[in-house]
C-alpha positions in Angstrom: 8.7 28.3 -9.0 7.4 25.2 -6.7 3.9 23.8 -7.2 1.6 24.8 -4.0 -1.2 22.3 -5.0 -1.3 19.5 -2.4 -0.4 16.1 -2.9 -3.0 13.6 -3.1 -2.8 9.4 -3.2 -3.4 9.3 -7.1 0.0 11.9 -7.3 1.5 10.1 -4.8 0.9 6.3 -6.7 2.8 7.8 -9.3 5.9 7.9 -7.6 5.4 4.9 -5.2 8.6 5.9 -2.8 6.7 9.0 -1.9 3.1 7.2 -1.3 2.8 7.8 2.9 0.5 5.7 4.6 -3.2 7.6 5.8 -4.9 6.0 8.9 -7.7 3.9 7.7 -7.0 3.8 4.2 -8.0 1.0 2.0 -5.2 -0.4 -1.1 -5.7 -2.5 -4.4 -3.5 -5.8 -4.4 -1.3 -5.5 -7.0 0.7 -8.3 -7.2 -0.6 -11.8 -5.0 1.4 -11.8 -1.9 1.4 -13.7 1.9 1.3 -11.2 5.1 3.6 -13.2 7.5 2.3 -9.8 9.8 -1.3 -11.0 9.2 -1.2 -14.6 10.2 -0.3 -15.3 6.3 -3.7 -13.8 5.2 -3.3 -14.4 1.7 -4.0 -11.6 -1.0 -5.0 -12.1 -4.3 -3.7 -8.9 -6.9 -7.0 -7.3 -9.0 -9.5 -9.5 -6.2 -8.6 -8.1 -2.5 -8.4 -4.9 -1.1 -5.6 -4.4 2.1 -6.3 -4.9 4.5 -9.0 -7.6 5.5 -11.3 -6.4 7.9 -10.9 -6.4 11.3 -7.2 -6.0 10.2 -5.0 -3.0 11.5 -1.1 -3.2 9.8 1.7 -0.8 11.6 2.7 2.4 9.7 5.5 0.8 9.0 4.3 -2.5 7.4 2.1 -0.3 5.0 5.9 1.9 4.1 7.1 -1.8 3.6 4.4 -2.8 1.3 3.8 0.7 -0.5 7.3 0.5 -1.4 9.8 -1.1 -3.1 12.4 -2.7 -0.3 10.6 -5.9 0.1 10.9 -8.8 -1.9 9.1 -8.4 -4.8 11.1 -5.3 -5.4 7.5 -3.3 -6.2 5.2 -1.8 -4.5 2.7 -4.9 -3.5 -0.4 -2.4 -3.0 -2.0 1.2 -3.4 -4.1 3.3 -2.7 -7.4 3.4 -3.6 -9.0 7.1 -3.9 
């Protein structure tokens, strides 16, 4: 029988191709990367949070970093509850 409890960011972190971007969230680096989208703002994993201030990245940049199809293979960032 399906599960009718709703999904939150700590369920959805552990399966990272499921974590959706939510408007105005904040995400823990996880691994040290460039944003060629940011001006190459760079972002230190376990130090910065994503996005800087005064920041605001496309739904489809966050997909790109939340996920694995980018070129570390991993997602780059999550999200921070």
């Amino acid at each position: 029988m399906a599960d009718n409890k709703p999904v939150t960011n700590k369920d959805q972190a552990a399966r990272p191709e499921a974590v959706k971007p939510i408007k105005d969230q904040r995400y823990k680096v996880l691994v040290s990367f460039s944003d060629d989208k940011d001006n190459f703002s760079v972002y230190i994993a376990g130090r910065d949070i994503y996005p800087r201030e005064g920041y605001k990245p496309s739904e489809k940049r966050l997909e790109y970093l939340l996920g694995s199809e980018n070129n570390f293979k991993r997602p780059v960032i999550e999200p921070i509850d």
